[in-house]
Each structure stands twice: as structure tokens, then as C-alpha cells.
N, C-alpha and C positions, 0 to 999 in steps of 0.2 A: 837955306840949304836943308832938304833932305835925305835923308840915308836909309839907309835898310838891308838885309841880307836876304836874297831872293833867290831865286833858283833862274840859272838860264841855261839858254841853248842855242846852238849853235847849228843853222840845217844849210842843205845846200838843192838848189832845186834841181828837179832831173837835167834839165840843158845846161847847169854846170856854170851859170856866167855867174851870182855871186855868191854870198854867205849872209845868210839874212838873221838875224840876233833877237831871239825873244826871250823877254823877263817877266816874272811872275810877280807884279806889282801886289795881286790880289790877295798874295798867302806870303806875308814876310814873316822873318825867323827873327829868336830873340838871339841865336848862337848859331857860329858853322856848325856843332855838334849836332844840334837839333834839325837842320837845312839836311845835313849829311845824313843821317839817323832816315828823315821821310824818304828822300831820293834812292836807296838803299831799299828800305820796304817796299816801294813802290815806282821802282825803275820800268817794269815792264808798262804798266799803263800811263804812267808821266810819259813814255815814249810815244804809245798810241795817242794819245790827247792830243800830241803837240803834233803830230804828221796831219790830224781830223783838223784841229785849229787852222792848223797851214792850208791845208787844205780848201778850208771854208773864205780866211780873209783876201788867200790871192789866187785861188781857183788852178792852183798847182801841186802836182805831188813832189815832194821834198822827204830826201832824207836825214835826219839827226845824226850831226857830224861829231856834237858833243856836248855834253851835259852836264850840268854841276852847279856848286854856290858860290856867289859873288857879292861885292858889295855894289848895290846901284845908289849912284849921286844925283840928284839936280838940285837944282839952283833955282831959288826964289826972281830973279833978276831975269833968267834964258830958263822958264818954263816948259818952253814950246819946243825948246832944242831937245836930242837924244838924250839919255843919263845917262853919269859916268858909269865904266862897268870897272871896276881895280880888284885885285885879290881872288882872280878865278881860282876856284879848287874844282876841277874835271874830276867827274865820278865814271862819267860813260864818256867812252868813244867809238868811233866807228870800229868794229871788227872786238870788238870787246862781249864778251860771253856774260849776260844775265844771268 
């Protein structure tokens, strides 16, 4: 098993059929304080990154439903599977003022 405290989000594409979930495997945290502390200084361009990302891997524009620190899990055994997401702490949501 693996663990880590990452930052994710939560977008929805413009046709509205689902909710597609990305985590930031590439920048983990040692503490929610320090996840919350970066997303906080840098909420407005963590927003832009992740709409240009969406953008780029599924050729659709998406808005961030919501954003925040989580602990992601996988599992040595189901590698391949999703990671678990538990202990969301939402910092941005939709309609929420930067």
C-alpha cells in the first residue's frame, strides 16, 4: 500500500454527463497544513492548470466543481485500479470567490 496527501479535483465537463476526479500524484504533502497552506497561495493558477490539463488529455473544456486535500491510497496487489480518495478537505468550490 501506498498513501500520500495530494491535492484534487473535482471538474465537470461542459455536456454535464459526469464528474471526472484528478490527483496530483506528482507534488505530495507531508501535512493537510502544508497541501492547504500551497492551494491557498495559489488557487487561482492550480485552477487554470487543471481546466489547460483537462483540456489537453480529453480534448474538452471542463469546469472545477472543486478542490482541495485528500489522502490517495493504492494498493500493491490492484495497481492498475483507481486510488482510494478518503478525508477530502474542499478549499474551492464552484461559486466560491478567490
Amino acid at each position: 500500500m501506498k498513501w500520500a496527501i495530494v491535492m484534487y479535483a473535482l471538474l465537470t465537463p461542459e455536456d454535464g454527463n459526469q464528474v471526472r476526479q484528478m490527483i496530483s500524484w506528482n507534488m505530495p504533502f507531508q501535512s493537510y497544513s502544508q497541501c492547504e497552506y500551497f492551494l491557498r497561495n495559489n488557487t487561482k493558477r492550480l485552477l487554470g492548470g487543471v481546466i489547460q490539463l483537462t483540456e489537453e488529455l480529453h480534448s474538452e473544456i471542463a469546469t472545477v466543481k472543486e478542490m482541495g486535500c485528500s489522502t490517495a491510497t493504492v494498493y500493491y496487489d490492484t495497481p492498475n485500479d483507481p486510488p482510494t480518495i478518503t478525508d477530502k478537505r474542499s478549499h474551492y468550490s464552484v461559486g466560491t470567490s478567490i
